[in-house]
Each structure stands twice: as C-alpha cells, then as structure tokens.
C-alpha positions as CSV (number, residue, x, y, z in Angstrom):
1,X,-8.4,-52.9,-62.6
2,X,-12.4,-53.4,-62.4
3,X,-14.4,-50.5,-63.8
4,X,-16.8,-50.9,-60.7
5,X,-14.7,-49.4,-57.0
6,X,-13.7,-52.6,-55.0
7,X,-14.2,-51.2,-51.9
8,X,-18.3,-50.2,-51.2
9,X,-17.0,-47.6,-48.8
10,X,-15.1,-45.3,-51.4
11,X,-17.9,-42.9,-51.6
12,X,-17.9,-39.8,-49.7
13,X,-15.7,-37.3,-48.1
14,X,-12.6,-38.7,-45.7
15,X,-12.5,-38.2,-42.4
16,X,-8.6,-36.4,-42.7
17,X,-7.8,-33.8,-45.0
18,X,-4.0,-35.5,-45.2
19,X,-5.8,-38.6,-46.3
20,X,-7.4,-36.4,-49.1
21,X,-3.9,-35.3,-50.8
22,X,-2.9,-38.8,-50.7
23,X,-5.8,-41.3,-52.1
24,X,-8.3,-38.4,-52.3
25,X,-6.6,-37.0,-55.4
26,X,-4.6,-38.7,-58.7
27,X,-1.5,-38.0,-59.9
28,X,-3.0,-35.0,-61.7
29,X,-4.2,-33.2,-59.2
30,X,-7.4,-33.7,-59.5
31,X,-10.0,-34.8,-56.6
32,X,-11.2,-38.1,-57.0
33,X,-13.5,-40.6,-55.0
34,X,-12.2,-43.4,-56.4
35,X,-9.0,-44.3,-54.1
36,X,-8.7,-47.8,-55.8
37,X,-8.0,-45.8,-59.2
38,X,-5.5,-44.3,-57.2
39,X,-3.9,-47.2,-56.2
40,X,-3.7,-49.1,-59.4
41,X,-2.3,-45.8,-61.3
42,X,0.3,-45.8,-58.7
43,X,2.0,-48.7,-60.5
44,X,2.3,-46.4,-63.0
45,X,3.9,-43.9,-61.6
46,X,6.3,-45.2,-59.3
47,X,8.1,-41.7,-59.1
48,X,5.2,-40.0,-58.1
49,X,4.0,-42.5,-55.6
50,X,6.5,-42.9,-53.9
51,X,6.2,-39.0,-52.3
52,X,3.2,-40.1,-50.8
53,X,4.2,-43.2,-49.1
54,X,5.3,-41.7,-45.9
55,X,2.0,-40.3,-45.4
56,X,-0.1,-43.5,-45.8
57,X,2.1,-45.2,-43.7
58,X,1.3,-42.4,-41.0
59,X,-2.4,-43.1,-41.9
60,X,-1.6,-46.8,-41.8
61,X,0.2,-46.5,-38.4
62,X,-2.1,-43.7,-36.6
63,X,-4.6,-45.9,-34.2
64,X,-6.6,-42.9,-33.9
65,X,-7.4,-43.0,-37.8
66,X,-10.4,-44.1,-38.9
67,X,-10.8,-47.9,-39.7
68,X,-11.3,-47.2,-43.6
69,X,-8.5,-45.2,-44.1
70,X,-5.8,-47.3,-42.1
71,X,-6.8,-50.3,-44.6
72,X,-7.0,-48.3,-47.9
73,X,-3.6,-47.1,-46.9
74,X,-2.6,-50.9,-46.8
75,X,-4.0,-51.7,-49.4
76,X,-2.2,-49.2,-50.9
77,X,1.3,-49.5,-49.8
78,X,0.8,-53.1,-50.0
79,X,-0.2,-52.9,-54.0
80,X,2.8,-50.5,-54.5
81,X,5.0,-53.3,-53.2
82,X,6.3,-51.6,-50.0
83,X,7.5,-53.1,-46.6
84,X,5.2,-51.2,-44.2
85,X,1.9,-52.5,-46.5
86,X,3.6,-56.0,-46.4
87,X,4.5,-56.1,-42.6
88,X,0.4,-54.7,-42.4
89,X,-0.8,-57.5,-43.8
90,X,1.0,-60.2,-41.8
91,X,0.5,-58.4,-38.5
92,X,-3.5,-58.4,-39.8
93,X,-3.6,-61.8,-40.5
94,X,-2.1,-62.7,-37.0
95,X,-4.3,-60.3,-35.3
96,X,-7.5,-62.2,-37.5
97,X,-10.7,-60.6,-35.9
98,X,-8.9,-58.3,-33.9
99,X,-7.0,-56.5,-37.0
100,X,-8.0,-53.0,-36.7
101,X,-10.4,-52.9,-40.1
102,X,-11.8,-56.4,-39.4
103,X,-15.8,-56.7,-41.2
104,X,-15.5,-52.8,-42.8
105,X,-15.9,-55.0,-45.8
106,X,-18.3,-58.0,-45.7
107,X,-19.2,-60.3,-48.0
108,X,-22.4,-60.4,-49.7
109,X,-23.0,-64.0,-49.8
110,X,-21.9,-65.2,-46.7
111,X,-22.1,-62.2,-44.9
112,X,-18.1,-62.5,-43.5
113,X,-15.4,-60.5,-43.8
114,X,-13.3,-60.0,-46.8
115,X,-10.7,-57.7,-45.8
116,X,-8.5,-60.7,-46.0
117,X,-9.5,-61.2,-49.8
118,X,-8.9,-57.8,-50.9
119,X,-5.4,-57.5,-49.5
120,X,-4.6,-60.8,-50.9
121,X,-5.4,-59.2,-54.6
122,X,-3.3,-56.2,-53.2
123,X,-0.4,-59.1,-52.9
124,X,-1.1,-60.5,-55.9
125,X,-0.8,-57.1,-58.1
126,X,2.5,-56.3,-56.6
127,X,4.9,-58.8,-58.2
128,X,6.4,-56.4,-60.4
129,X,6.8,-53.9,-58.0
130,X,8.2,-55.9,-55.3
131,X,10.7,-57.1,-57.3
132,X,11.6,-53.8,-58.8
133,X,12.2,-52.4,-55.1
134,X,13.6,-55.7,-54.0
135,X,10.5,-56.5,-51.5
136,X,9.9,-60.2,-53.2
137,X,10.8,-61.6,-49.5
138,X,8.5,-59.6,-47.8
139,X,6.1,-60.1,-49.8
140,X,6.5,-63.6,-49.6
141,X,6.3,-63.6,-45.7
142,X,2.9,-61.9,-46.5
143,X,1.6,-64.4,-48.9
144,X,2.9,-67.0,-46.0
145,X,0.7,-65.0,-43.3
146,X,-2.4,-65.3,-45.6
147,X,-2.2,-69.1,-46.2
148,X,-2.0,-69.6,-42.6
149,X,-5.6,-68.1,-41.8
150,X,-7.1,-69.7,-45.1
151,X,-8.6,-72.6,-43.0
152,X,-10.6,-69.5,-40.6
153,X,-11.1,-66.3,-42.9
154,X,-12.9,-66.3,-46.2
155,X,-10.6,-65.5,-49.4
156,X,-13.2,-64.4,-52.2
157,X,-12.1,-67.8,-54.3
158,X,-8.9,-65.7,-54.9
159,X,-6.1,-66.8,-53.0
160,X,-5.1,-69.6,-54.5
161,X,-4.9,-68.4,-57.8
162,X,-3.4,-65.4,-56.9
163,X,0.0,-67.2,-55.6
164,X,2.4,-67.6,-58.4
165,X,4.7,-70.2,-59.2
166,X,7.6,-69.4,-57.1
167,X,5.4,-68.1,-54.0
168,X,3.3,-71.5,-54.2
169,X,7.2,-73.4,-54.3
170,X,8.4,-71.7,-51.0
171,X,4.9,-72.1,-49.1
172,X,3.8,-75.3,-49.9
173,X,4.5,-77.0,-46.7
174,X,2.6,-74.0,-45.2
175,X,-0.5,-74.6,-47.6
176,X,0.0,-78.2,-46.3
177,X,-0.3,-77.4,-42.8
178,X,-3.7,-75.1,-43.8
179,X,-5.3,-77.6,-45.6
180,X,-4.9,-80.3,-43.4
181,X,-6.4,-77.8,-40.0
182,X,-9.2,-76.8,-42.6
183,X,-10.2,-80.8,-42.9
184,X,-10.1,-81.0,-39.9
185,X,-12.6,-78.8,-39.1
186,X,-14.8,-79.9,-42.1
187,X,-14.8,-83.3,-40.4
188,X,-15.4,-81.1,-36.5
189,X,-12.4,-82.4,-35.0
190,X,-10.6,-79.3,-34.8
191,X,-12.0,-75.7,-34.3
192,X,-15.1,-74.7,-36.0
193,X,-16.2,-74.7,-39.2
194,X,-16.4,-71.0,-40.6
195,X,-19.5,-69.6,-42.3
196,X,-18.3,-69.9,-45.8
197,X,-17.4,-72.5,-47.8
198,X,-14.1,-73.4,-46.7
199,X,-13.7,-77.0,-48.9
200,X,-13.6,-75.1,-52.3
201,X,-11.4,-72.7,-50.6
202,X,-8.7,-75.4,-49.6
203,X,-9.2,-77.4,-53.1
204,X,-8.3,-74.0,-54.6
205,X,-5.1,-73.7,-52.0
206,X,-3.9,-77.4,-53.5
207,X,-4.6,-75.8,-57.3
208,X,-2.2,-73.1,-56.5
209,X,0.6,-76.2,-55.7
210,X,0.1,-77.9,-58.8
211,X,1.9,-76.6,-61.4
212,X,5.3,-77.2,-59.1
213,X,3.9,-80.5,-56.9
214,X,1.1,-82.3,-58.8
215,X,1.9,-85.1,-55.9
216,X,1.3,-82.9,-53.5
217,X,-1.9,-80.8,-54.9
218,X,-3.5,-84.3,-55.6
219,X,-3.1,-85.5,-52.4
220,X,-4.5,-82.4,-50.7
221,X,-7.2,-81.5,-53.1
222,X,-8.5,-85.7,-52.2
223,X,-8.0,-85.0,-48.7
224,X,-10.9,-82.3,-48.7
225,X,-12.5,-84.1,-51.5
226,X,-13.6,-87.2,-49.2
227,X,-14.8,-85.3,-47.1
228,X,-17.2,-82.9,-48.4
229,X,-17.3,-83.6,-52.4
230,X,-19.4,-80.3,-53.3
231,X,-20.5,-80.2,-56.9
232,X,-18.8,-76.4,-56.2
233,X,-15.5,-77.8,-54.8
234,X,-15.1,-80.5,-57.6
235,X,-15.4,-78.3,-60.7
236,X,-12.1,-75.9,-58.5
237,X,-10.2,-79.5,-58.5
238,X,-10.0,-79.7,-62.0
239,X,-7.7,-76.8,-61.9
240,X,-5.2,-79.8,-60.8
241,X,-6.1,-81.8,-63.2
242,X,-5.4,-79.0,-65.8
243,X,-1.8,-77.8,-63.9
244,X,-0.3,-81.9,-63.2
245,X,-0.3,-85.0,-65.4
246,X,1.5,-86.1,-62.0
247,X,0.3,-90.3,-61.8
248,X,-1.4,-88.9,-58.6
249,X,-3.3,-86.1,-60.4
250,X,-5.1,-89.0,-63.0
251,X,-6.0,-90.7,-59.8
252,X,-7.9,-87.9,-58.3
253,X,-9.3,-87.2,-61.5
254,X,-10.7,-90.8,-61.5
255,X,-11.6,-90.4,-58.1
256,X,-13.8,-87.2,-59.3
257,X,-15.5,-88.9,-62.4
258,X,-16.5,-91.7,-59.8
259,X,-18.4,-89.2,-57.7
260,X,-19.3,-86.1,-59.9
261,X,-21.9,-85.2,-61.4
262,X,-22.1,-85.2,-65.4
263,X,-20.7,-81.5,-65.5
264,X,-17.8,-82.8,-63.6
265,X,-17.5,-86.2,-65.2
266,X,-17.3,-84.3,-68.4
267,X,-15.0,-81.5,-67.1
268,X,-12.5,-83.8,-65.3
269,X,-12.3,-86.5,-68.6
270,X,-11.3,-83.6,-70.5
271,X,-8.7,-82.5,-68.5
272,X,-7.2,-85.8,-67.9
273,X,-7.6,-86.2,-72.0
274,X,-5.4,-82.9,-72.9
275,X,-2.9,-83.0,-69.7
C-alpha cells in the first residue's frame, strides 16, 4: 500500500454514519480518514472484515448513497476478494459511463476517468484472498469485464501488468478481441479514439500475454506498433521482449530496433541479448 491515499476524495466527514463504522474506523476502533488503509488492513484481518461486509454491500447496493461511498465500498469488497465487489465491477464495466461513480476520480494528465484503474488494482490485490474464499472465478469474470473496455476507458498503465499468469491464460482470446477494436480505432475505422493514450495501453495488454503466448503477444503488440510507434508505446513492448524468446517475439524486437529511437534500440537489443 502507498503511503499517499489513492483516492483524492478520502478527506472529510461521510455522508452516512453506517458508512463511518465500516471504512470510517480500523480494526481498532479508532476513527480514521484514510478508508484505503482500511481496505488494505482488511487483508489482514480477514476475521474481522468479514463482520462488516454485509454493510458495504448495503452501501454498495443502496442507489440513494452517495457516489463515493458506493465505489469505496467496491473497492472494498472487491480487494477483500468477495462476490458482491466482483459482480460490482463487471456490472461497472458494462455500464462504462453510466456506472454509478463514473469521473468521481479523474485523471490528472488526461483529464478521464480512472475509476476503471483503481478497481483494476482492487483486482489485482485480491489473489490471495480470492482463492482463500474460493472467489478465483469470479474474480476472473471481473478481470474478463475489464479487458473488454480496455480499448474505451483509460487503465492508469496498470492493467496489464496487473493480470497474472493464469488470468492472462484464460482471457487471452478476450485481450485479443480488445486489442484488435482498439487498432481499429487508432487507425478511425471503428469508434473513436479516446482521450488517452490508448496504443501503450493495448501494447501493455499484449505484455500481460507473453509469458504464456509469446506468439500471440508479438503479434498483438506489432499490430498496434504499425500503427502508432510512440517512443512511449515502444519502451512498454520490450516487456515482450523480456517475458518470450518466442521466434515471433525476436521479430518484433527487430521490428522495434528498425524504428526506435536509440533508448529503444538499446532497450530492445538488450532484451533480445538476455531472453
């Protein structure tokens, strides 16, 4: 856990005193402001979080609760690996920018949401709980939900590394179907390009594939690449580079020492040197 909140909207008083007992105070007692401290000491006391699960999924499921407490109580259910916080995110992520907390969190530098992002991490830091309450499927139907809007809504550079091995396994075809709608509208002839940038985010979606389909992550991380070769979405693709020493994988390194710049030259000859 960061030192600094994750959420800019921790500050202050909550609009229900329910809401208070249950992120507003730690598991001693005492008041707190900080509900993503909360939240991350819950994974360490699972016997004491889980008394106050049926109240955030109250929070979570009360449409007359205010915006910031419905997501913190995802976030939080979702970190603590349970199947209300799980199904939350996956009905967000079809809802997109009709989810109920949509843009309470926006990104500094280009000025979208990042909601998305923050429950992705909230994914990502489950694992062990998930499995220890047997939620891994869920939680993999989440992860699944997530990949599907990564060619719309803006992921913080996260998402991709936040998918482990076996996650990345089961979704690839799904990360396939993303990548290929986010070239698409990289190149405008599918639906419009968002206000971030969307080509590093789908070279880091073909990172996460690597280590289990070096064939596949090559072939997706050169799809983007011919497109739109940032300098910013070549220095992500060496991560395949790194994770494959797949025949394809040399190729697209080639591919990006033809076309980098000498950072990326230099990057992507030592990766293909040591894979």
């Amino acid at each position: 856990m960061s030192e600094q909140p994750r959420w800019p909207f921790q500050e202050g008083k909550s609009g229900m005193g329910g809401f208070d007992q249950l992120l507003g105070t730690d598991f001693g007692d005492r008041p707190t402001s900080d509900a993503d401290e909360v939240i991350y000491a819950g994974l360490d006391h699972p016997e004491r979080h889980r008394a106050r699960v049926p109240g955030l999924v109250a929070v979570l499921t009360d449409s007359a609760a205010p915006d910031r407490e419905r997501f913190l109580a995802c976030a939080a259910l979702t970190t603590w690996g349970e199947p209300a916080g799980y199904r939350a995110v996956a009905d967000a992520a079809e809802s997109g920018k009709c989810a109920p907390w949509y843009g309470i969190l926006v990104d500094r530098k280009f000025s979208v949401d990042s909601t998305f992002a923050q429950l992705a991490v909230a994914l990502g830091d489950s694992r062990d709980m998930a499995q220890e309450k047997g939620t891994l499927p869920q939680r993999e139907s989440a992860f699944r939900a997530l990949v599907r809007i990564a060619d719309t809504e803006y992921f913080e550079d996260q998402l991709g590394d936040l998918l482990d091995e076996s996650t990345a396994r089961s979704l690839r075809a799904d990360i396939s179907e993303t990548v290929d709608r986010g070239v698409g509208s990289l190149t405008g002839v599918v639906g419009v390009r968002p206000r971030f940038d969307l080509a590093t985010q789908l070279v880091d979606l073909a990172g996460a594939v690597a280590s289990v389909d070096g064939v596949l992550a090559a072939k997706l991380a050169l799809a983007v690449l011919e497109v739109e070769p940032s300098r910013r979405a070549l220095l992500h693709a060496v991560t395949v580079l790194h994770r494959s020493s797949a025949a394809e994988v040399r190729r697209l390194g080639s591919y990006m020492i033809a076309v980098g710049d000498e950072r990326v030259r230099g990057m992507a000859t030592d990766a293909l040197r040591t894979a």
